[in-house]
Structures are given as structure tokens and as C-alpha cells.
C-alpha positions as CSV (number, residue, x, y, z in Angstrom):
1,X,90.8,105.5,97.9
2,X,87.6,106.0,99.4
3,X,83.9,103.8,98.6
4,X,82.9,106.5,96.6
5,X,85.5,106.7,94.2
6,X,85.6,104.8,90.8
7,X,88.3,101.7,91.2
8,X,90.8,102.7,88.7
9,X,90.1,99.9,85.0
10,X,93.4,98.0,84.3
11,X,93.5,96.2,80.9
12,X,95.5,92.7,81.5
13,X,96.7,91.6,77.4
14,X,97.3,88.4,77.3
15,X,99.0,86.3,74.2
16,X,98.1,83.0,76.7
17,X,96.0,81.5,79.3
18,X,98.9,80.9,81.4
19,X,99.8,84.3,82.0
20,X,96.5,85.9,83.7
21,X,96.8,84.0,86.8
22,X,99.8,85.4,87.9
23,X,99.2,88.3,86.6
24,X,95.6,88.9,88.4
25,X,97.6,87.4,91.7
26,X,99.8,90.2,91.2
27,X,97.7,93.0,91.5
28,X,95.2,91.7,94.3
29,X,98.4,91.2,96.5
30,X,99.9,94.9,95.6
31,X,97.3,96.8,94.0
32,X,93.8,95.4,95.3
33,X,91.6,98.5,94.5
34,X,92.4,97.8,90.8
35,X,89.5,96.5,88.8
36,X,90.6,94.3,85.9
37,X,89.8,93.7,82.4
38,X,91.2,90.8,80.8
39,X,91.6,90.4,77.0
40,X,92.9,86.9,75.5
41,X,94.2,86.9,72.0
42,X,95.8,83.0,72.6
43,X,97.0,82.9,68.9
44,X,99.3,86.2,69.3
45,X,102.4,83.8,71.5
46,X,101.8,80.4,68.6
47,X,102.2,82.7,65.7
48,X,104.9,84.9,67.2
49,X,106.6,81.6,68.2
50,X,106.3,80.3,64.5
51,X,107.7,83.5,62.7
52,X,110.7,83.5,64.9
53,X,109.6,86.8,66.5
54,X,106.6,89.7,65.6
55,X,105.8,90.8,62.4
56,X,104.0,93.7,61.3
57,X,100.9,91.9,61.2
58,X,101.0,90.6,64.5
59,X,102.0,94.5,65.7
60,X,99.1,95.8,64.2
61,X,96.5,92.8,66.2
62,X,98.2,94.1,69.4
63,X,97.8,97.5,69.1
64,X,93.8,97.1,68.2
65,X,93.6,95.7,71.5
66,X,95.8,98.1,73.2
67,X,92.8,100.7,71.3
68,X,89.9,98.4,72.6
69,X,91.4,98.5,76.1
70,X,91.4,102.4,75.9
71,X,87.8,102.4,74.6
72,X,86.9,100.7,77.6
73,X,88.0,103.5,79.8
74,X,91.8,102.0,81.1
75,X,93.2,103.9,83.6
76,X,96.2,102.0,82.8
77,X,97.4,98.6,80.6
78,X,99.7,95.8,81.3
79,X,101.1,93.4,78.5
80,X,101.7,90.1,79.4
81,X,103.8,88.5,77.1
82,X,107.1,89.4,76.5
83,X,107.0,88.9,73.2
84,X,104.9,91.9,72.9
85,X,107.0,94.2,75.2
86,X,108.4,96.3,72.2
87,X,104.7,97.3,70.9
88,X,104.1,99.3,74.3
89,X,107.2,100.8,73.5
90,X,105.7,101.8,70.3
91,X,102.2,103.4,71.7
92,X,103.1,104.7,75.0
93,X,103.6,108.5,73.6
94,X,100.0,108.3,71.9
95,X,97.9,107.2,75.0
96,X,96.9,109.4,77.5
97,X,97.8,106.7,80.0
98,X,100.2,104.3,81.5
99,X,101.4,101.1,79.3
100,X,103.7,98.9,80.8
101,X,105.6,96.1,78.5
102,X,105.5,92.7,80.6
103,X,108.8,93.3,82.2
104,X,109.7,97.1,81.9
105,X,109.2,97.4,85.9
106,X,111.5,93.9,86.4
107,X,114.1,95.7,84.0
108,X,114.1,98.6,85.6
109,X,114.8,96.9,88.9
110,X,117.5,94.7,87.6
111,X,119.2,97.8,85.8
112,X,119.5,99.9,89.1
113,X,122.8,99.5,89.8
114,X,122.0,96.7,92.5
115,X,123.1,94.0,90.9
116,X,126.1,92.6,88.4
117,X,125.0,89.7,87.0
118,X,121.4,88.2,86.4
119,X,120.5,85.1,85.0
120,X,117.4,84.7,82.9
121,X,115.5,81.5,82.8
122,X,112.2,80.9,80.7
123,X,109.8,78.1,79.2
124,X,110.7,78.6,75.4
125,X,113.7,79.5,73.3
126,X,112.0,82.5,71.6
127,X,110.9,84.2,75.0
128,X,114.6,83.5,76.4
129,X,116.5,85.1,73.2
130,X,113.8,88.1,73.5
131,X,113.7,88.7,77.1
132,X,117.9,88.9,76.9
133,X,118.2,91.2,74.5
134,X,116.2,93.7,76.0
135,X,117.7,93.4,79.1
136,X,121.1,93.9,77.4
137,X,119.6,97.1,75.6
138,X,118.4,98.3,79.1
139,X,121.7,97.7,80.8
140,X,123.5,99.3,78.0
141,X,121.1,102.6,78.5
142,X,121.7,102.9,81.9
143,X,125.2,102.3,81.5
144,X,125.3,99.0,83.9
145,X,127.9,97.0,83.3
146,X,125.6,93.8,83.7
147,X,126.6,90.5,83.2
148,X,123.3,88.4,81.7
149,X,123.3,84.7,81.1
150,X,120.5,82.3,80.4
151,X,118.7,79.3,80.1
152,X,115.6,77.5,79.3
153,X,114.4,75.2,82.1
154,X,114.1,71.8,80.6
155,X,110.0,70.5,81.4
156,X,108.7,74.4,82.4
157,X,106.4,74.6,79.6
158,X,104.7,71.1,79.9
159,X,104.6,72.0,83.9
160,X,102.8,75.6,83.2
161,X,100.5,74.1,80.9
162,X,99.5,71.0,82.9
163,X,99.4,73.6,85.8
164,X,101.2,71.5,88.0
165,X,103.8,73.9,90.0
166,X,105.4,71.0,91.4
167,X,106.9,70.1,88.5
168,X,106.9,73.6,87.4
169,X,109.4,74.4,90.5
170,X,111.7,71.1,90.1
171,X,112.3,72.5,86.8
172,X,113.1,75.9,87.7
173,X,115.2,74.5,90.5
174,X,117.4,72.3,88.1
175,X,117.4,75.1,86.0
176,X,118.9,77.7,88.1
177,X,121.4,75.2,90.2
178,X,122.7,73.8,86.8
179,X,123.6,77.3,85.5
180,X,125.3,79.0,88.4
181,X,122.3,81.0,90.1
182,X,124.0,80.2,93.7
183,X,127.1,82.9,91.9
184,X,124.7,85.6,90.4
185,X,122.9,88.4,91.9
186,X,119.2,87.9,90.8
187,X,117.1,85.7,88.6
188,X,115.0,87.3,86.3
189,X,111.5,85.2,85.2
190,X,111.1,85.9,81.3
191,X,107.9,84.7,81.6
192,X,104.4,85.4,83.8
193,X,103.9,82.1,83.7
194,X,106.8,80.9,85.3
195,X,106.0,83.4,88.4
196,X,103.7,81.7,90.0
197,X,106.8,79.7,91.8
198,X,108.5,82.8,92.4
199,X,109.0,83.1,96.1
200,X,110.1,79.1,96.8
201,X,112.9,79.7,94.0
202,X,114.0,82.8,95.9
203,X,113.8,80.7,98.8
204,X,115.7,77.8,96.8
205,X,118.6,79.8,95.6
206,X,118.8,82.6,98.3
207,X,118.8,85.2,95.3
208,X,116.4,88.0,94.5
209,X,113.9,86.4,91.7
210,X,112.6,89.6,90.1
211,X,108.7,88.7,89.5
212,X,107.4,90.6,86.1
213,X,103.7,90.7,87.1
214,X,104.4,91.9,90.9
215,X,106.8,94.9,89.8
216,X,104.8,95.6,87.1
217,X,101.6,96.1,89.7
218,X,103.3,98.0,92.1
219,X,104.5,100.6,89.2
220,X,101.1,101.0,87.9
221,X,99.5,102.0,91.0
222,X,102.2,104.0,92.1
223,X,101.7,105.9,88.2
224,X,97.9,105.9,88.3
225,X,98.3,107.1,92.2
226,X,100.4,110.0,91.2
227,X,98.1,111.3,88.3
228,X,95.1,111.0,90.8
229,X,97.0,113.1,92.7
230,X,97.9,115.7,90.4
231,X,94.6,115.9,88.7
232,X,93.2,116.3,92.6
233,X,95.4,119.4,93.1
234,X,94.6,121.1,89.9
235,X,91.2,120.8,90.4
């Protein structure tokens, strides 16, 4: 991209604070000419969490910021929360641009054949059932015969929202050794949150530790890079 071309808008949706971070890390380490537009609805993970799951209502507040993101001029949108993955699902054939669901890219990655068994670790009982079951669905898809266990790491979401990563990456750490991750083939992070770690649990375990925000990056820029493209050659 040259200085005299527009930096493509991405539209960060967040259902917590916790999550931009990592996700803005993400996308200055593998897609630095993106500009970024953040938009915080912090009541979408509490009431989520408190119905056991989404509800129509709660649908209908994401997609009016999926709309507002758009209005804006998004080259391309990234949802945050996992929770929420379902409801890019839902709108990606009525937008003239990408969408990505929090961990579409990660599943994509952890559905490729490459590995047999992946163990899913997050913050929060709700993100942990969620985050499984899609996986499961995405497996089944793509006909991988995957083997999915998981667990919730005991202190992870006092750690994330003190902000201390010390603690954050004891509790990962505990986590993954008490529930086999030395036997399994990757670790998948249900949440952004818990990313920020990422690379020392890789280190810890000597696993891959599939990072939602960082494939998620690298698969919008390589989707915004190839429309660039093809609009370039048409015109």
C-alpha cells in the first residue's frame, strides 16, 4: 500500500474492555496498515452471560452495530466475543464486506487436518460450552475426526480483569498441565482476552496455542488484499 492510498477501516465489536487490547495488538503486529474503529457495547457479554446464551434481543443490538460499522465505511469487521460468533454467521451474505466471527480464522486453522485433538481453555463456563460446540460443528463440516476437550482455568477471569498477566499465565499454565495439553495437538484460547499470554503458553506446553485475534488479522488482510486486487484489475 502506497502513502497515497486510503488505509483500509476495520470495525473491532467488542462485548468487553478486555478484548480490544489484544485485539488492536493483533492487527499492528500482522496487519499494520489497518486503521481501526472500536465499538464497545460492555453490557452485550453480562447479559449474554445471565440468559445462559443470546437471545433475539441481544441479536438484534449486535447487528445495529455491525450496520453502524458499515455506515462508517468498514472495509472489513471483526467480532470479538465469542459469544457473538453466530450473528456474523447470520449477516455475512448481506454485507458487501468481510465479517469475521471471533474465532472463525482459529477454527479454520484447528479444522485443517493438522491436528487430532485440541483442548479448549477459557475464563467463563458460558464462553467454554459455546466456543466447544462450534468447534465440534466445524470439525463435523470438514469431516475431521477431532477430538475436543475443555476446561475453564480456575482465577483467568479475576487475572484478565485485574490485568495482571502474571497471574493470568499461572492460571493458564495450571490449566493446560492439569488437563492433558502435554498429550494434545493444540490449544485453542476461547477467549481474546486470554491471548494476551499466548506465546509463553505455547512456550509452556510446547503445543501450537491458536490465537483468535492474530488469525483473525491475518485473514482479513489477506481478504481485503485480494478484493483490492481484483477491483485494481477490473478497473
Amino acid at each position: 500500500m502506497t502513502s497515497t492510498e486510503p488505509r483500509p477501516l476495520i470495525a473491532l465489536i467488542s462485548a468487553t474492555p478486555a478484548a480490544i487490547p489484544p485485539a488492536r495488538q493483533a492487527f499492528a503486529d500482522q496487519f499494520p496498515d489497518a486503521e481501526l474503529l472500536n465499538l464497545l457495547d460492555d453490557g452485550l457479554q453480562e447479559q449474554a452471560n445471565r440468559a445462559g446464551g443470546l437471545n433475539p434481543h441481544l441479536t438484534d443490538r449486535m447487528k445495529r452495530l455491525i450496520n453502524h460499522a458499515v455506515l462508517e465505511g468498514a472495509a472489513g469487521i471483526l467480532l470479538t466475543c465469542s459469544m457473538y460468533s453466530s450473528v456474523a454467521q447470520l449477516v455475512a451474505d448481506e454485507l458487501d464486506v468481510p465479517i469475521l466471527g471471533p474465532d472463525d480464522a482459529a477454527f479454520t486453522v484447528a479444522t485443517n487436518g493438522d491436528y487430532r485433538s485440541v483442548l479448549v481453555i477459557a475464563s467463563l463456563p458460558a464462553a467454554l460450552t459455546d466456543v466447544q460446540a462450534r468447534l465440534g460443528d466445524a470439525a463435523n463440516r470438514n469431516g475431521i475426526p477431532l477430538t475436543i476437550t475443555g476446561v475453564v482455568a480456575e482465577g483467568a477471569f479475576a487475572a484478565v480483569q485485574a490485568g495482571d498477566d502474571d497471574a493470568l499465565l499461572a492460571s493458564l499454565k495450571d490449566a493446560a498441565s492439569a488437563n492433558g495439553a502435554f498429550e494434545i495437538d493444540a490449544v485453542l484460547l476461547a477467549q481474546y482476552s486470554l491471548t494476551p499470554v499466548a506465546e509463553q503458553l505455547q512456550l509452556h506446553t510446547g503445543k501450537a496455542v491458536l490465537s483468535g485475534p492474530t488469525l483473525a488479522a491475518r485473514r482479513l488482510q489477506a481478504a481485503i488484499s485480494t478484493s483490492h486486487n481484483t477491483i485494481g484489475e477490473v478497473g
